[in-house]
C-alpha positions in Angstrom: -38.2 4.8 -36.2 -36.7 4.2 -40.0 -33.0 2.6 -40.5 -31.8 2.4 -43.7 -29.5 -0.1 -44.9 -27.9 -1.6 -48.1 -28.4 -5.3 -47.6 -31.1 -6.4 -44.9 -31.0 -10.2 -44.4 -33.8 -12.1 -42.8 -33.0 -14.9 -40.6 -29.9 -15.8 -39.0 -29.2 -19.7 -39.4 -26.8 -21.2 -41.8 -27.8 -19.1 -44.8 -28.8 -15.7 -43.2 -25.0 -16.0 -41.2 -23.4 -16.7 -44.2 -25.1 -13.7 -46.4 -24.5 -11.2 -43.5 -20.8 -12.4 -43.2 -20.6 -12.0 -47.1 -22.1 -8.6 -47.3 -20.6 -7.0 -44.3 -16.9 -7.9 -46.6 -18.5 -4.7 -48.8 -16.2 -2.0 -48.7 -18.9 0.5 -46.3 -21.6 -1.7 -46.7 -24.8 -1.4 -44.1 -26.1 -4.4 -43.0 -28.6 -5.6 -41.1 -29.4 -9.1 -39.9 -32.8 -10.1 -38.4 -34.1 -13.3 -36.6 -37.1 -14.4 -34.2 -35.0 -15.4 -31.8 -32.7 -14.2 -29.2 -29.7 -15.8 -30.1 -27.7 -16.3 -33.7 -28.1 -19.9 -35.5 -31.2 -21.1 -36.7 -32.7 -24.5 -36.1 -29.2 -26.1 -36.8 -27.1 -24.4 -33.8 -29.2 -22.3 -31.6 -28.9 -22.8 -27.9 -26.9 -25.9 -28.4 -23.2 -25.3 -26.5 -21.8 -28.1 -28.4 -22.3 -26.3 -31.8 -20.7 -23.1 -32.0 -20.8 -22.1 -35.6 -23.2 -19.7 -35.0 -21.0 -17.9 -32.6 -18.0 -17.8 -34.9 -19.9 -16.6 -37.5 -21.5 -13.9 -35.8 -17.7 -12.8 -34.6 -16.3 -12.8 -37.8 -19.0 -10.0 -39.3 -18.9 -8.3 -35.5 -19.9 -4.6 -35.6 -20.5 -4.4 -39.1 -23.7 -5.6 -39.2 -26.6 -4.2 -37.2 -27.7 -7.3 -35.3 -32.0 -7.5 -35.0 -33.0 -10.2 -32.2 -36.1 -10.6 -31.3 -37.5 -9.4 -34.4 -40.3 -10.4 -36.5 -41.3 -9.2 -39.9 -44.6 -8.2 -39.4 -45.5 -6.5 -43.5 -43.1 -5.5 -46.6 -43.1 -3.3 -49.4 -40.6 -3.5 -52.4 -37.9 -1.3 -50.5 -38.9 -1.7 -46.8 -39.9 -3.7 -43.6 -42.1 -3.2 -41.1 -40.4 -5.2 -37.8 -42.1 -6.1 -34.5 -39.1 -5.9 -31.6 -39.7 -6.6 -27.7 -40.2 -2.3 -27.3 -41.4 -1.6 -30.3 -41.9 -1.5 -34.0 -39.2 -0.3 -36.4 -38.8 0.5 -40.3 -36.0 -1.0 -42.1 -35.2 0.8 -45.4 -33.5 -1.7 -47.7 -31.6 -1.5 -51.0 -30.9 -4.8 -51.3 -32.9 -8.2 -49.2 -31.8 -11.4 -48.5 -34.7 -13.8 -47.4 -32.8 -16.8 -45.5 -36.2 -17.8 -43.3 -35.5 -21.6 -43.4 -38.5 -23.7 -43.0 -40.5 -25.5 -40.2 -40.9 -29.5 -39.2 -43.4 -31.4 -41.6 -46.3 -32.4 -39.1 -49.3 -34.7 -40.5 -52.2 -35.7 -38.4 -52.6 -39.2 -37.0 -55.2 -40.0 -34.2 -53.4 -39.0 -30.8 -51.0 -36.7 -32.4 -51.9 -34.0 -30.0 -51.4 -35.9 -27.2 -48.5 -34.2 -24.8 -46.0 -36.0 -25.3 -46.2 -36.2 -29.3 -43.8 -33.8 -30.3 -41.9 -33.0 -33.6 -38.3 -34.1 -33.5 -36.7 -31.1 -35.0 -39.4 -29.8 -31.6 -38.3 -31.8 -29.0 -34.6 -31.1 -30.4 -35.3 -27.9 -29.6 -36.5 -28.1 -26.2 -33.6 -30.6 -25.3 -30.8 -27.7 -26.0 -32.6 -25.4 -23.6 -32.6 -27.9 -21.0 -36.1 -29.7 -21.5 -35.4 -33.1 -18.6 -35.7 -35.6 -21.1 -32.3 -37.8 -18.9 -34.4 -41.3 -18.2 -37.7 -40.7 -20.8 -38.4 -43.3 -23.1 -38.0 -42.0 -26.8 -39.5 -43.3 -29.6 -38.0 -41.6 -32.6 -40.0 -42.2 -35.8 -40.9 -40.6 -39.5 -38.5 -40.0 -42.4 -35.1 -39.3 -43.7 -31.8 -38.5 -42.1 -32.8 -36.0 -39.5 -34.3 -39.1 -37.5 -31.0 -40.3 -36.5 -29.6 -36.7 -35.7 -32.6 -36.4 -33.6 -32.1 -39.6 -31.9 -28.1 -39.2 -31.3 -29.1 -35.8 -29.7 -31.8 -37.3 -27.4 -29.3 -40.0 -26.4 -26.5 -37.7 -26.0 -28.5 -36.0 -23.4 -29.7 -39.3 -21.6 -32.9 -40.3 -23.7 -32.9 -43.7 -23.5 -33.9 -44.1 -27.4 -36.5 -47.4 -27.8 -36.0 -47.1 -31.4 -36.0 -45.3 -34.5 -38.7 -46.1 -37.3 -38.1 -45.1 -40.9 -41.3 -45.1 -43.3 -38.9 -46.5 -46.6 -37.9 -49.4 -47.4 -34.3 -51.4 -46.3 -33.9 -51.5 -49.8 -34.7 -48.0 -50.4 -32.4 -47.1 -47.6 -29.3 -49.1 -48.8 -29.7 -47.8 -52.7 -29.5 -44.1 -50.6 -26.7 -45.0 -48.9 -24.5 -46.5 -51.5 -25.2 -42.7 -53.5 -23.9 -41.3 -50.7 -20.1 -41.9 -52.2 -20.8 -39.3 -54.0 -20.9 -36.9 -51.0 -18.3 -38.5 -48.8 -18.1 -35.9 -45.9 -21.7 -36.5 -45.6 -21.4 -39.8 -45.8 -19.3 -40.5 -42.7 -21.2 -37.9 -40.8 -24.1 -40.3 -40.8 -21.5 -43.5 -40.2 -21.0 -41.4 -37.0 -24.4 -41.1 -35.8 -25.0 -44.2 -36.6 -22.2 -45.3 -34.5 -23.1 -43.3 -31.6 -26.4 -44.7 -31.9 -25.0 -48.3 -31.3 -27.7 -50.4 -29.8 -30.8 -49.0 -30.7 -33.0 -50.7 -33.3 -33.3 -49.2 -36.8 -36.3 -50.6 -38.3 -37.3 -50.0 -42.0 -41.0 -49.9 -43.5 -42.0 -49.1 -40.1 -44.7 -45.9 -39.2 -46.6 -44.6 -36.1 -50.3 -45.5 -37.0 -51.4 -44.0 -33.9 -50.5 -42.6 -30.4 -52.3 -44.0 -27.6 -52.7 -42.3 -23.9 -55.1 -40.8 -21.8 -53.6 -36.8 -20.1 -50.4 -38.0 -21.8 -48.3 -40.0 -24.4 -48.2 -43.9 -23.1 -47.2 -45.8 -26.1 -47.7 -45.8 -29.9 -48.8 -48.2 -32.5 -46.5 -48.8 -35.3 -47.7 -50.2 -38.9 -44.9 -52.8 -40.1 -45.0 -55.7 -42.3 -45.8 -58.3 -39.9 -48.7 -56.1 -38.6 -49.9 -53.8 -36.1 -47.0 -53.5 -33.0 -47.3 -51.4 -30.1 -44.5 -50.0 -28.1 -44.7 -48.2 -24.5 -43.0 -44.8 -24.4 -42.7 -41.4 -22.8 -42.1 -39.7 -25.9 -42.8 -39.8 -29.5 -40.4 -37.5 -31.6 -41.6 -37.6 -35.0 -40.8 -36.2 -38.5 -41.7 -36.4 -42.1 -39.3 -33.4 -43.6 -39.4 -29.7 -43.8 -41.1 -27.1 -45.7 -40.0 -23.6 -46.5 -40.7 -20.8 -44.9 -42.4 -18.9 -48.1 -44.4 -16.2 -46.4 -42.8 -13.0 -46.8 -41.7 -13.9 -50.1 -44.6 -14.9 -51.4 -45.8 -11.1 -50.0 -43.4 -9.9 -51.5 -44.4 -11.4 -55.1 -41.4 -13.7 -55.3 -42.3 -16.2 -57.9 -42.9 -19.5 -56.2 -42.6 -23.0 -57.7 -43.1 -26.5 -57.0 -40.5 -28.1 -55.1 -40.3 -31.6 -54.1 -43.6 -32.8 -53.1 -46.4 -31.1 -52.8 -44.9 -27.7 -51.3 -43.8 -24.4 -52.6 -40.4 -22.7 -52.8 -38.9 -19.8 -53.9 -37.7 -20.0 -57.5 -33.7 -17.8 -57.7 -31.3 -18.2 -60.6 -27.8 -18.9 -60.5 -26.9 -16.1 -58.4 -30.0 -16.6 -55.7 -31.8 -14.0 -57.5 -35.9 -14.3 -57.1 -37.9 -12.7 -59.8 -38.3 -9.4 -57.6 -35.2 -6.9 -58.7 -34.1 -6.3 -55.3 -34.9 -9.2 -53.6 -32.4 -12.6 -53.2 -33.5 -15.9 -51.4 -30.7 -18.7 -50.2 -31.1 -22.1 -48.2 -34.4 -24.0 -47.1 -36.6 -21.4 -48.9 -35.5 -22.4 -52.0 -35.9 -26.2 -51.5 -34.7 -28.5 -48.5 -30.9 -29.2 -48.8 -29.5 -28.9 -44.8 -26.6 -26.8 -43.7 -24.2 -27.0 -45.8 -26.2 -26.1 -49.2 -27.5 -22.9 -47.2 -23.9 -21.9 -46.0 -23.0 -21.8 -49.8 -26.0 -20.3 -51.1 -26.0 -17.6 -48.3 -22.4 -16.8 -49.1 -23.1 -16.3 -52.9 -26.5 -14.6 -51.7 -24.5 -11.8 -49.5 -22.0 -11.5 -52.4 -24.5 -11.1 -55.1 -26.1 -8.3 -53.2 -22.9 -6.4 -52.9 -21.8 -6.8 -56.5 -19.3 -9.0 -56.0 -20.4 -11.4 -58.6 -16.9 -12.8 -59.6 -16.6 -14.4 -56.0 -19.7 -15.9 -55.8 -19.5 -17.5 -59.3 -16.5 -19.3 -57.8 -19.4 -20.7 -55.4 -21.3 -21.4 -58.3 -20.0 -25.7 -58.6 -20.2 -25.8 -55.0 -23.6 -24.7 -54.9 -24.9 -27.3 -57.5 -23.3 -30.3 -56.1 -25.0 -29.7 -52.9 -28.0 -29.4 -54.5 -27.6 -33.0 -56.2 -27.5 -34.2 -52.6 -31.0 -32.3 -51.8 -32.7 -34.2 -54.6 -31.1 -37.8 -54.1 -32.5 -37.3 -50.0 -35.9 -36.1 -51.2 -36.0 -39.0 -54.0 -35.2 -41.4 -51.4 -37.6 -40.6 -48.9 -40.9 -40.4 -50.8 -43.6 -40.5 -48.0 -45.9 -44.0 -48.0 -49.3 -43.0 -49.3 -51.0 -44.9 -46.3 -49.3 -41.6 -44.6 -51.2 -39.5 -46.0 -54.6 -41.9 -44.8 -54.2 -41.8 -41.6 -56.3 -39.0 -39.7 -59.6 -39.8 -39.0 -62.8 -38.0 -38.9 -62.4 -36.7 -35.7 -58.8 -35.9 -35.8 -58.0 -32.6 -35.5 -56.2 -30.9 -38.2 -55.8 -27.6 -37.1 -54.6 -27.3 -33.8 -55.1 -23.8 -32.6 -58.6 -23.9 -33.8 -60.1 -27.7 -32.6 -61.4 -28.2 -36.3 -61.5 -31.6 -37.1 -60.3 -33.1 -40.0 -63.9 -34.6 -41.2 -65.2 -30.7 -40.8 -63.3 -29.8 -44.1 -64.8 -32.6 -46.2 -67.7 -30.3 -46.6 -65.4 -28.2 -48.6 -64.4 -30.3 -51.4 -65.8 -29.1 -54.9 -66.1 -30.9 -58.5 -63.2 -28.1 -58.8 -60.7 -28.9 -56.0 -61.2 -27.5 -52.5 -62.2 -24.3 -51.4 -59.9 -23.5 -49.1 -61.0 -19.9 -48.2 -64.7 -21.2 -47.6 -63.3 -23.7 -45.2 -61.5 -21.1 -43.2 -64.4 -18.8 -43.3 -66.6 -21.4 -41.6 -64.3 -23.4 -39.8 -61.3 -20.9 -38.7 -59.1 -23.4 -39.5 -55.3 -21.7 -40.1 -56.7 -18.9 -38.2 -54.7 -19.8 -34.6 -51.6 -18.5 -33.4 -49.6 -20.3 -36.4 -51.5 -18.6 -39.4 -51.9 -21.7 -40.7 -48.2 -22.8 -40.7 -48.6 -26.4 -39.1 -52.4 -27.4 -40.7 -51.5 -25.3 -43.8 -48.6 -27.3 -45.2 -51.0 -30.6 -43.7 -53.9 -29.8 -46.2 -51.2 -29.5 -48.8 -49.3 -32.4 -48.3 -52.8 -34.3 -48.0 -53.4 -33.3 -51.4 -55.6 -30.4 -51.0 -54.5 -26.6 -51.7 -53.7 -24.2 -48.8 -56.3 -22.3 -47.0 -55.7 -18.8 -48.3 -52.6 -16.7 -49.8 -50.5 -15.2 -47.5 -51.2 -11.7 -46.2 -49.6 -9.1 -44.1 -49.5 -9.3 -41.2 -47.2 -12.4 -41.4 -47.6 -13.2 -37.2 -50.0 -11.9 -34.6 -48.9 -8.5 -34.0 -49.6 -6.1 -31.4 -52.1 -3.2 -32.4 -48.8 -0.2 -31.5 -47.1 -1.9 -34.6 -49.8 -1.9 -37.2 -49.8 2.0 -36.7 -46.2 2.1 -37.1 -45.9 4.8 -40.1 -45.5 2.6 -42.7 -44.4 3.2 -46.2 -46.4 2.2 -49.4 -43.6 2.0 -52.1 -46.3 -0.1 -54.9 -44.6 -3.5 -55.5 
């Protein structure tokens, strides 16, 4: 089955809600809006009652725009998608595309980070809005930057007793961040609030988990800080070190990717979220780590841009620039501790799907760098159910280069969609 349609937007959180709603204000404009998941609102507000933004921006575009759930992009040309739903695979014809496919929890290796228990905190998070019995547990919440206290008020909120949050900079660090923050005063008492609803529960600075210790399950973890090695017993260990962009489909695409903060890639857009393919725009956490609000605006002068309505979303333009300010000051802030990066041993694993190792990719290295696609040859490490999403960004934030490029399909697909008719427009 083909559809055709003048703007196609992929992924439906903060940005992709924002680009839809923008479009769909085209006078007979077709649009389509596609996510993973069953429900509307990305990382930020899916499946959590308290947040409805995704539900009153879904009702303000209502019928005109064809809603994809359940949907994954499974291969793209320059003028179509190939889409995996629950019955089937479908064709989207596009004139226009909006890639607003966020970006995924930052996950390094330390010894007993596979241990249940050990999750990600944007992870556990997630599991906590769909009813995950976390009422009792004891949380550790540890890592780096602000999302560690919007974890923690979360747990808490649903009955986590919180042992304490651990952030990797410095007291110093923190305080020169939070006196910047005058300069985005919203955000500013947003965090005074979590931090107030968080009263009681230890902050520590220059603080990180070393290691998670348990035998079938989580039982405590050992923290580096500057008096030495502590431990502290705990059910849980939510843990996070940033995000990193969902670049797949456009670097299949041929979007020209760049270096953003860090060590990982984003897609590179111009003033009006343009990427350097004609038809193709990119707004929010693919084109660098800036939180809800900078995708909302970006997203908006995305859906605009792609209808022509350039005049509006220059009016965006300031709006869009001051929000990325706050992006940078957060990532300049929050610089990761080398000694991070030191941490998995020989035996860790480093791909998860796969058991391999981490000391089964020193093999690998070269007077040239790392060969990456040897390593997955031999190893199948990135070859799991991720595709290398989770060990991929790893091995680059550990200072080696990713496996392999990316290559259709994007996610294990079922054979019946691969045979989908598909067209082969040349990029």
């Amino acid at each position: 089955m083909t559809e055709s349609y003048d703007v196609v937007v992929c992924g439906a959180g903060p940005a992709g809600l924002a680009a839809a709603s923008a479009a769909a204000a085209g006078v007979g404009a077709r649009v389509a809006l596609i996510d993973a998941n069953a429900h509307a609102g990305g990382q930020v507000w899916r499946h959590d009652v308290r947040r409805d933004g995704a539900r009153r921006s879904r009702a303000a575009f209502g019928s005109a725009v064809s809603w994809y759930a359940e949907s994954q992009v499974v291969a793209a040309t320059a003028d179509e998608l190939l889409i995996e739903r629950p019955r089937g695979a479908t064709r989207l014809r596009y004139r226009k595309l909006v890639l607003a496919t966020g970006a995924r929890e930052l996950l390094l290796p330390f010894p007993g980070w596979t241990l249940p228990g050990v999750y990600g905190a944007g992870g556990l998070q997630s599991l906590v809005k769909q009813s995950w019995p976390i009422a009792g547990q004891r949380v550790v919440v540890a890592g780096s930057g602000p999302l560690l206290l919007a974890a923690a008020a979360l747990l808490r909120r649903h009955g986590a007793h919180v042992v304490g949050i651990h952030e990797q900079v410095s007291a110093r660090r923190l305080r020169d961040f939070g006196w910047g923050l005058a300069r985005w005063p919203k955000t500013a008492w947003t965090a005074v609030a979590l931090r107030t609803k968080l009263a009681g529960v230890p902050y520590r600075c220059s603080e990180f988990v070393r290691a998670a210790v348990g035998d079938e399950r989580l039982r405590a973890v050992e923290l580096e800080t500057p008096a030495g090695l502590r431990r502290i017993d705990c059910d849980y260990l939510a843990i996070g070190y940033g995000l990193v962009p969902n670049v797949e489909l456009a670097e299949v695409l041929g979007c020209r990717l760049v270096a953003g903060p860090g060590r990982h890639a984003r897609v590179a857009v111009d003033d009006w979220q343009e990427t350097s393919i004609a038809n193709v725009l990119a707004a929010g956490e693919i084109c660098g780590i800036g939180g809800a609000a900078t995708a909302s605006v970006e997203g908006r002068i995305a859906g605009l841009t792609a209808i022509g309505s350039r005049r509006e979303a220059a009016a965006l333009q300031a709006r869009q620039r001051h929000a990325r300010r706050f992006a940078a000051h957060v990532a300049a802030a929050f610089q990761l501790d080398p000694r991070i990066h030191g941490l998995a041993e020989p035996d860790t694993l480093i791909c998860r799907c796969e058991d391999v190792p981490f000391g089964a990719l020193a093999a690998f290295a070269t007077s040239e760098g790392w060969d990456g696609r040897a390593a997955k040859l031999a190893t199948r490490c990135g070859m799991g159910a991720c595709q290398g999403r989770i060990c991929g960004a790893a091995i680059v934030e550990l200072g080696f280069r990713a496996p392999t490029a990316t290559a259709p399909p994007l996610f294990p697909t079922r054979l019946s969609s691969l045979t989908e008719p598909f067209a082969t427009t040349s990029m």
